[in-house]
C-alpha positions as CSV (number, residue, x, y, z in Angstrom):
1,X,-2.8,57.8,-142.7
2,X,0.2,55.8,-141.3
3,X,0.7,54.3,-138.6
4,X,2.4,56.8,-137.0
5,X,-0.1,59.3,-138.0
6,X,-3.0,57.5,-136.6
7,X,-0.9,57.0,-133.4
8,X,-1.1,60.8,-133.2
9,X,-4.4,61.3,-134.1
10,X,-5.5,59.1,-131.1
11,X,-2.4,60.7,-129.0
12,X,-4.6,64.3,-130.0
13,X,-7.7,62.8,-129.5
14,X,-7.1,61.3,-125.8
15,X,-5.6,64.9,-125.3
16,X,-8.3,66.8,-126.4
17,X,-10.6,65.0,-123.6
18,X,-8.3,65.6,-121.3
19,X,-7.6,62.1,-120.5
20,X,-4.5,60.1,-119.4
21,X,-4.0,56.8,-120.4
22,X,-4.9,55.2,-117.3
23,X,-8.2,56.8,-117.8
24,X,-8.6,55.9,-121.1
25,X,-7.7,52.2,-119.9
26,X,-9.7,52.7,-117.7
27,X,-13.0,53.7,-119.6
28,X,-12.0,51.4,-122.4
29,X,-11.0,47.8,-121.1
30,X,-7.6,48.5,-123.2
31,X,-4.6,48.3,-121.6
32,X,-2.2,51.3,-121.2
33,X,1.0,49.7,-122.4
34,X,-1.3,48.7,-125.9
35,X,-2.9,52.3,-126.0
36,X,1.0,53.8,-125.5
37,X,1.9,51.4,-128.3
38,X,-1.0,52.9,-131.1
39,X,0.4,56.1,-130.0
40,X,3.6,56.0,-130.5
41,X,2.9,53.9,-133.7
42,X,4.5,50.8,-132.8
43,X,1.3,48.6,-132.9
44,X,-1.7,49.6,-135.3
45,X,-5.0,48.4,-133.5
46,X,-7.3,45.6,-134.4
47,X,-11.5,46.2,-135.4
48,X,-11.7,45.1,-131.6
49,X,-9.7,47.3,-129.7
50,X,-11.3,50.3,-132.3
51,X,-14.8,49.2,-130.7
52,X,-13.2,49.2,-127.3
53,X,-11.6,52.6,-128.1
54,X,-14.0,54.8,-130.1
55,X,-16.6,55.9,-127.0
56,X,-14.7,57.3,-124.7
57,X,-12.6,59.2,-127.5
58,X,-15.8,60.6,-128.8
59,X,-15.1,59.8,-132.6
60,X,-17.3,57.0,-134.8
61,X,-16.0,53.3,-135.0
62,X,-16.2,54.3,-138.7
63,X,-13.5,57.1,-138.5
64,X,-11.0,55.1,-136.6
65,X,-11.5,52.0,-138.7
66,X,-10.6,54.2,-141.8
67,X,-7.7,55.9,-140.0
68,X,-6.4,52.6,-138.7
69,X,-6.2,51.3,-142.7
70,X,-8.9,48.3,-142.0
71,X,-11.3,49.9,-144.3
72,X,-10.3,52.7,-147.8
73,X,-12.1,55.7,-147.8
74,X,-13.9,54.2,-151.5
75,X,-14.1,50.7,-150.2
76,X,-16.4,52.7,-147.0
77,X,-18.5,54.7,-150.0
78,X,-18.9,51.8,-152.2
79,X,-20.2,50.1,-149.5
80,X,-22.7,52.8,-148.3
81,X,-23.5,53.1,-152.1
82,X,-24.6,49.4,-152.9
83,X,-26.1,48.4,-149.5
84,X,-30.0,49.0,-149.6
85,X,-30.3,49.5,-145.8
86,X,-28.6,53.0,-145.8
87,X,-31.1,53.9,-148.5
88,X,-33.9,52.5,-146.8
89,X,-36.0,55.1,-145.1
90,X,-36.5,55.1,-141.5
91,X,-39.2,55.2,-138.9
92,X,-37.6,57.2,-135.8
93,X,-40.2,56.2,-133.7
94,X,-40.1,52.6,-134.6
95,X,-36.0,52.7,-134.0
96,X,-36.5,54.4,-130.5
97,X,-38.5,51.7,-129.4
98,X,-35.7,49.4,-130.2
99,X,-33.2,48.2,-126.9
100,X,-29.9,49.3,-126.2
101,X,-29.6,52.6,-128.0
102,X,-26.7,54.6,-127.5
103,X,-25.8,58.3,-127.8
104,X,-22.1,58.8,-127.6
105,X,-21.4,55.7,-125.1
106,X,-24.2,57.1,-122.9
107,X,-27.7,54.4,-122.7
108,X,-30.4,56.3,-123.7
109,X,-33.3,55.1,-121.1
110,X,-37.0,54.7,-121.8
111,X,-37.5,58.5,-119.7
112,X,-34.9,59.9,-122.6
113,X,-36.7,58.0,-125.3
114,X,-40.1,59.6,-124.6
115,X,-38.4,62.8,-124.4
116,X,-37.0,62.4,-127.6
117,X,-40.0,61.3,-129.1
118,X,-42.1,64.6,-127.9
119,X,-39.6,66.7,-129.4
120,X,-39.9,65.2,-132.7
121,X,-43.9,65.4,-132.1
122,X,-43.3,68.9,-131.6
123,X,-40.8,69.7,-134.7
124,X,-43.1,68.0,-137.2
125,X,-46.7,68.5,-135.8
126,X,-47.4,71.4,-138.3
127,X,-46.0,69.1,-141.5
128,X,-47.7,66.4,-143.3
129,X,-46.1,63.5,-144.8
130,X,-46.0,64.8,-147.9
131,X,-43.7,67.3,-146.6
């Protein structure tokens, strides 16, 4: 998308929470004059601002990197395609244990982590790892 375009998808996206710019400011560290700038597609926003930007608009960093034209759609798969990591299996319990985990902006604390962690107990108690 252009420029303009992405202005209005972060124009639609502010609106669809239901926020102003001064809240968005606000919540995000990034000014109102710079966020009425993306959005009326005068000024296309740097990595930075997208990390400052993408929490309180709900959306991945990924999706607004894309949108803003700092990464191709097939630059982001190729990417995900040759880096080992992504296809690198897991341990959800080891990765909860980890600091600073996020969900949506929100902390997750250690009480939200052990909740978490019975849930998943729960879901796969009756599978083996075969499964």
């Amino acid at each position: 998308m252009d420029q303009q375009e992405f202005g209005q998808y972060i124009y639609n996206l502010r609106k669809k929470k239901k926020m102003s710019i001064r809240m968005l400011e606000d919540l995000s560290g990034v000014s109102n004059s710079y966020i009425s700038q993306i959005e009326n597609g005068i000024r296309r926003p740097s990595p930075d601002v997208l990390k400052k930007l993408y929490a309180p608009l709900d959306i991945s960093y990924v999706e607004l990197m894309v949108g803003a034209g700092h990464w191709s759609e097939d630059e982001l798969l190729e990417a995900f395609n040759e880096n080992e990591v992504f296809k690198e299996q897991v341990d959800l319990e080891e990765f909860l244990n980890k600091n600073n985990i996020t969900f949506k902006g929100v902390i997750i604390t250690d009480h939200d982590k052990k909740l978490i962690k019975f849930y998943l107990e729960t879901l796969c108690s009756d599978r083996t790892k075969e499964d």
